[in-house]
C-alpha positions in Angstrom: 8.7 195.7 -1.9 6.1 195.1 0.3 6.8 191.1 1.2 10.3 193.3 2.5 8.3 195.6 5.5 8.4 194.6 8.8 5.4 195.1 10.5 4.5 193.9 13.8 5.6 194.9 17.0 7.5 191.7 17.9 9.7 192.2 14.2 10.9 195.4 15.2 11.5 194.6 18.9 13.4 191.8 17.7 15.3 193.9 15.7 16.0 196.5 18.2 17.9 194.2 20.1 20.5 193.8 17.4 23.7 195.9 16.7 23.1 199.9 15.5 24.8 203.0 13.2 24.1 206.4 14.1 24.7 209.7 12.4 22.5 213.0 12.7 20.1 212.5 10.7 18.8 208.3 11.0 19.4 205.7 13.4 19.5 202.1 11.8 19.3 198.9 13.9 19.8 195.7 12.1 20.2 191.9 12.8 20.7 188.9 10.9 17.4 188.3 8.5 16.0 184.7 8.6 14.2 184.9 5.6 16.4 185.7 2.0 15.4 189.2 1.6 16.1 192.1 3.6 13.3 193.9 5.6 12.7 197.4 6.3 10.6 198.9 9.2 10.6 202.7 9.4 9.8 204.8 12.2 9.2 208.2 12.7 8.9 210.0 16.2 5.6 211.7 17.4 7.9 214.3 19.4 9.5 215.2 15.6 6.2 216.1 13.4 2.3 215.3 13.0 1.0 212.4 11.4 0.7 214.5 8.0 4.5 214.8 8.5 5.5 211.4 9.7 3.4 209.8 6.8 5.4 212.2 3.6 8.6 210.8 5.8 7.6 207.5 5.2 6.7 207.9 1.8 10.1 209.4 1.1 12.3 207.1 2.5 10.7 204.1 0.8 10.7 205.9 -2.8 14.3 206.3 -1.6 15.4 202.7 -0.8 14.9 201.4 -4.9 18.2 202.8 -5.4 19.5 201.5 -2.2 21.3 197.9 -2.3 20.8 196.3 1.2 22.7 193.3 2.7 20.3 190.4 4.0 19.5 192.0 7.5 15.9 192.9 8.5 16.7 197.1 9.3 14.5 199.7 11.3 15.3 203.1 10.5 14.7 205.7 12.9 14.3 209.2 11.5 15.7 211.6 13.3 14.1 215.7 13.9 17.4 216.5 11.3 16.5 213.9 8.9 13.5 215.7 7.7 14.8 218.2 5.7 16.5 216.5 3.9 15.6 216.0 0.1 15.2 211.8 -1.3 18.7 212.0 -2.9 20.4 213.7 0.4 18.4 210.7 2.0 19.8 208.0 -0.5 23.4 209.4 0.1 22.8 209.1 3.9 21.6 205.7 4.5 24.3 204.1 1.7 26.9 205.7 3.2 25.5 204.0 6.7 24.4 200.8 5.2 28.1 200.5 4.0 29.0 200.6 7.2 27.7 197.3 8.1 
């Protein structure tokens, strides 16, 4: 899993600039990957909860995205102040139901 984050500034800039799905809980912005994996970049708002908080977040939504099958995009996943209290299987059921969107 890790070769599949995305993290420097440039990945997820490049990433923002692609197409998005929104619900009430996570925004997710995705674009075509150029490697044959997916990536995932997560990102949690300052203006949501304290590093303490945006760190368990984090931790959550990656112990959530083994039972997650993504396409080959490269993803950033925004949490949104609703997303966090949600449980990992609330979380699971969320961002298939998004990713099957695409």
């Amino acid at each position: 899993m890790k070769k599949n984050i995305l993290r420097k500034n440039h990945e997820f800039q490049k990433v923002l600039k692609g197409k998005q799905i929104v619900n009430r809980d996570f925004v997710i912005y995705y674009s075509k990957a150029k490697t044959q994996n997916y990536r995932i970049g997560i990102s949690v708002s300052k203006k949501i909860t304290n590093s303490v908080g945006r760190n368990s977040q984090r931790r959550k939504m990656r112990a959530s995205f083994s039972k997650i099958i993504f396409p080959k995009y490269d993803y950033v996943i925004i949490v949104r102040k609703h997303g966090l209290s949600l449980s990992i299987w609330d979380t699971i059921k969320e961002i298939n139901f998004l990713i099957n969107k695409i």
